[in-house]
KEDOKOL-316343 format. One line per field, with one value per atom (N, C-alpha, C, O, CB): x, y, z; residue in one letter; atom name; residue number from 1. Coordinates in steps of 0.05 Angstrom, whole numbers. Glycine has a CB too. Layout:
<nodes>
c1 [X_...] .
c2 [Y_...] .
c3 [Z_...] .
code [A_...] .
site [CA_...] .
pos [NUM_...] .
</nodes>
This chain:
<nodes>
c1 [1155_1159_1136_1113_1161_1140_1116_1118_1138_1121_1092_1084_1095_1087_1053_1110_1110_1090_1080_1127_1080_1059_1057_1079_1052_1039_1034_1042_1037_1001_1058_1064_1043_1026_1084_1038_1020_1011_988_1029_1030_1026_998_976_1059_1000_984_964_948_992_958_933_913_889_936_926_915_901_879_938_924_914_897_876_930_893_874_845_824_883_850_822_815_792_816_826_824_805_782_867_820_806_778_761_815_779_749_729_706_745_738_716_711_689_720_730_727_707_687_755_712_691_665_644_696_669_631_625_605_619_633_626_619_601_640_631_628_608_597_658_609_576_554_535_570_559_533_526_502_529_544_527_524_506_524_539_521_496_478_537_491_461_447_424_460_450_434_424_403_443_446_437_423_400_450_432_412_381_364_421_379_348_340_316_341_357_330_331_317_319_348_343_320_304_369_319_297_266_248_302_261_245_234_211_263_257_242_230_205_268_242_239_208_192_266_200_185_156_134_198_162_133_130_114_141_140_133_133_127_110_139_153_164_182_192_159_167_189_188_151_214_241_243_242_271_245_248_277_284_219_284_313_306_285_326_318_319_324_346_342_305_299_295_296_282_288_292_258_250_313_244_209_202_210_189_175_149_142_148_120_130_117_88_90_142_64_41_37_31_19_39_31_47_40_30_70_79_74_78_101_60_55_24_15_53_13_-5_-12_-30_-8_15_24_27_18_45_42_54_35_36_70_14_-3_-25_-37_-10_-30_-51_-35_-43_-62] .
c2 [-521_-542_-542_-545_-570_-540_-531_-560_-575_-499_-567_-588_-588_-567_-592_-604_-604_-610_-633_-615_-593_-601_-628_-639_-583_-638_-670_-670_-652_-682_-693_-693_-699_-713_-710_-694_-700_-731_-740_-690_-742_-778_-775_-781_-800_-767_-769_-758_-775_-754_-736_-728_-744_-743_-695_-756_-770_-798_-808_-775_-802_-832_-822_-835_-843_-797_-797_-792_-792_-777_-788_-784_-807_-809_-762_-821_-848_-865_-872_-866_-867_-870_-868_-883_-856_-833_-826_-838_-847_-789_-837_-852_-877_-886_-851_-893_-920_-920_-934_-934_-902_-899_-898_-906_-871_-887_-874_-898_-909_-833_-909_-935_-956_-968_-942_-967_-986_-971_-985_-999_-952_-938_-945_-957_-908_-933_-942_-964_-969_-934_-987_-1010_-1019_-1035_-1023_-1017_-1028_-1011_-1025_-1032_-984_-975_-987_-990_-951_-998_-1010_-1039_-1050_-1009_-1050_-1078_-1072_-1076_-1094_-1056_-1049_-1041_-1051_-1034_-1018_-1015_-1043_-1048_-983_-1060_-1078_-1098_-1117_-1086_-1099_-1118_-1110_-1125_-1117_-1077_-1075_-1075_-1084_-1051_-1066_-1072_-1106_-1114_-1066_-1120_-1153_-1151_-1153_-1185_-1147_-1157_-1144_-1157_-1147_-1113_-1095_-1110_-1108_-1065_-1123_-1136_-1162_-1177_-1146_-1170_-1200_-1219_-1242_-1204_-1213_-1240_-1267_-1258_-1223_-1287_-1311_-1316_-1320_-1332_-1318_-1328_-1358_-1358_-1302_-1381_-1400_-1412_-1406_-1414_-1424_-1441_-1461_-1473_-1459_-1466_-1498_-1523_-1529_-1501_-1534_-1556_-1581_-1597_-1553_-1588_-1613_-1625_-1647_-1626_-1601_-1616_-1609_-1587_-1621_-1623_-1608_-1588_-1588_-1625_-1571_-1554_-1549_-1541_-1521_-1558_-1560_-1533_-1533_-1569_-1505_-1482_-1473_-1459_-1457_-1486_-1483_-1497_-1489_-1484_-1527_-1548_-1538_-1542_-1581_-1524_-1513_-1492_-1491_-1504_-1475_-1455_-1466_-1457_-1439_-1494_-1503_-1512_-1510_-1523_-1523_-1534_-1528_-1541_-1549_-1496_-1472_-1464_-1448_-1442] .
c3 [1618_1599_1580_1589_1614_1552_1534_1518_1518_1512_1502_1501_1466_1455_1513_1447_1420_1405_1409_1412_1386_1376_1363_1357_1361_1358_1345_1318_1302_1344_1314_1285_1265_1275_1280_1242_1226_1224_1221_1204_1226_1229_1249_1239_1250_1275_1300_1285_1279_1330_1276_1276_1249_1248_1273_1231_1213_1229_1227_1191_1245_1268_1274_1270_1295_1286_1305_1293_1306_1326_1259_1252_1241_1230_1234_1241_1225_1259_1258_1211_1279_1304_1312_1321_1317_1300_1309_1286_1291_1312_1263_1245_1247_1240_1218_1258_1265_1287_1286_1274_1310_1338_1327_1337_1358_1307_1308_1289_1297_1290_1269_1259_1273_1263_1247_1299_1313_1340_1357_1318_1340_1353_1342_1351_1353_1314_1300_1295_1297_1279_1288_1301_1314_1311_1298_1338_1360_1368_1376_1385_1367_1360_1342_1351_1351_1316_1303_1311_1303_1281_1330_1342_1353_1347_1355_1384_1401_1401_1416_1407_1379_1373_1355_1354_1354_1342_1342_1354_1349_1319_1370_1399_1416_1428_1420_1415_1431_1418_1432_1446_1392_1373_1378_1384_1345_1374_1378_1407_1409_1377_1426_1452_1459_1472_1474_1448_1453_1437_1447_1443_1413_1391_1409_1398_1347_1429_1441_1427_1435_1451_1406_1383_1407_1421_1361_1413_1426_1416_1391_1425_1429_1418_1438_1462_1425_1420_1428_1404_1381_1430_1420_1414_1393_1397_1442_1373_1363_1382_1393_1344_1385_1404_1400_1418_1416_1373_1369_1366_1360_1394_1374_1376_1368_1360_1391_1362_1341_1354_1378_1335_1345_1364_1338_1315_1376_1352_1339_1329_1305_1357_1342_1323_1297_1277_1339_1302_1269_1251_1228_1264_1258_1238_1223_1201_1255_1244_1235_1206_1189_1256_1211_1190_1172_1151_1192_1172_1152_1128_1103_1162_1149_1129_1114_1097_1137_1124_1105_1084_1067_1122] .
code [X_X_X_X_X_X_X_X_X_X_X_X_X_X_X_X_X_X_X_X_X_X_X_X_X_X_X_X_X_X_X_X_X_X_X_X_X_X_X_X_X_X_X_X_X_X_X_X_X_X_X_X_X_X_X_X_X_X_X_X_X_X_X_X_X_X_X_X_X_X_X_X_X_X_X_X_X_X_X_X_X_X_X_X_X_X_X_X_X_X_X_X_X_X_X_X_X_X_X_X_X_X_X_X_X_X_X_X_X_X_X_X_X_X_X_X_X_X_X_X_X_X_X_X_X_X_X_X_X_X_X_X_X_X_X_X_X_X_X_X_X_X_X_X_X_X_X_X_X_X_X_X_X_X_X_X_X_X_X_X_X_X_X_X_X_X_X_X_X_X_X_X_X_X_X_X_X_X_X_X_X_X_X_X_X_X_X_X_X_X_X_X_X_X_X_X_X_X_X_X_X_X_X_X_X_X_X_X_X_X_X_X_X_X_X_X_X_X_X_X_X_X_X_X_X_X_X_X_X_X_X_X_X_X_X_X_X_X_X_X_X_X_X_X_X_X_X_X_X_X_X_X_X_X_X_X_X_X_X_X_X_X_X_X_X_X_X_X_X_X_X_X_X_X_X_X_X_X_X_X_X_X_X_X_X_X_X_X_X_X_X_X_X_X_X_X_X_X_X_X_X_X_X_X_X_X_X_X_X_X] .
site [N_CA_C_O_CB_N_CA_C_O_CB_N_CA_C_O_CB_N_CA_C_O_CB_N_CA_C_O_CB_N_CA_C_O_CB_N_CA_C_O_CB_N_CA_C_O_CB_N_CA_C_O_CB_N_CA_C_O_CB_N_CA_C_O_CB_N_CA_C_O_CB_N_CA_C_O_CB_N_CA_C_O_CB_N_CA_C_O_CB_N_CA_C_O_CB_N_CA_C_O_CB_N_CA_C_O_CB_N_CA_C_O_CB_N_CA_C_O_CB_N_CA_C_O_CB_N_CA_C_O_CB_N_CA_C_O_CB_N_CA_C_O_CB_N_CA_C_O_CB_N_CA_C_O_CB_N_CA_C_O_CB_N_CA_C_O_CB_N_CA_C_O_CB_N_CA_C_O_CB_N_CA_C_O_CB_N_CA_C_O_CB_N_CA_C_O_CB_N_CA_C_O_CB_N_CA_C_O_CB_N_CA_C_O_CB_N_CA_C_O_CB_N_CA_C_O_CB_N_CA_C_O_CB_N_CA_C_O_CB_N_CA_C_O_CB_N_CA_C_O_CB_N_CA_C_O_CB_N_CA_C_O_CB_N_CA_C_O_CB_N_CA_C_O_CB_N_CA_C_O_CB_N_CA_C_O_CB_N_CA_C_O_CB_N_CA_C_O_CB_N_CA_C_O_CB_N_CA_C_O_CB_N_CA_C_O_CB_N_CA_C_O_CB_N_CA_C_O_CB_N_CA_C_O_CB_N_CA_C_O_CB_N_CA_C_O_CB_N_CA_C_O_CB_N_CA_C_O_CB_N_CA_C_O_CB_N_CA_C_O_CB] .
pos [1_1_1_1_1_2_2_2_2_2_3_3_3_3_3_4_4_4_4_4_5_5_5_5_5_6_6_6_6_6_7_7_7_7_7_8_8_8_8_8_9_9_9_9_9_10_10_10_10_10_11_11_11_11_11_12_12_12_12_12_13_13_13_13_13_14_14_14_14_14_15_15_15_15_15_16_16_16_16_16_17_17_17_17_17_18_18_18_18_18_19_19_19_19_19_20_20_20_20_20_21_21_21_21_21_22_22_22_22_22_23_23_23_23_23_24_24_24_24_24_25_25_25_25_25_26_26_26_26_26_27_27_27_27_27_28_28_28_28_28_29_29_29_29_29_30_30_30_30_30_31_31_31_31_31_32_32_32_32_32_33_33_33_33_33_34_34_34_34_34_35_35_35_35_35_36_36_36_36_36_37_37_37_37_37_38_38_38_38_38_39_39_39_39_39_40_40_40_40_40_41_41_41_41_41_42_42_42_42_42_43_43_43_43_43_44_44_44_44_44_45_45_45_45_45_46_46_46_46_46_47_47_47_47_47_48_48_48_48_48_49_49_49_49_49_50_50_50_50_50_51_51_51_51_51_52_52_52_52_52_53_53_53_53_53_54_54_54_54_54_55_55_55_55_55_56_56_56_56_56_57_57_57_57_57_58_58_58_58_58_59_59_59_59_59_60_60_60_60_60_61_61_61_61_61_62_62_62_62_62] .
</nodes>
């Protein structure tokens, strides 16, 4: 039993597919490295919280 080759429709899909794959690779690589970039500089991630927080009032006011 031999297999029919793919119609041209399929193979256009299927390149349209793979360029889509590697687009949505690349960014989630581009999230990723600078997710790890922030996490790696110890940058402090704190939430909006609703409080003062004295070292920024500090900034504010030089």
């Amino acid at each position: 039993m031999a297999f029919r080759p793919d119609h041209e429709l399929h193979r256009r899909r299927f390149g349209r597919n793979v360029g889509l794959g590697v687009t949505l690779l690349a960014f989630v690589m581009i999230v990723f490295g600078l997710t790890v970039v922030k996490v790696t500089n110890g940058d402090p991630m704190r939430a909006f919280d609703h409080t003062i927080r004295p070292e920024l009032a500090e900034k504010a006011r030089k």
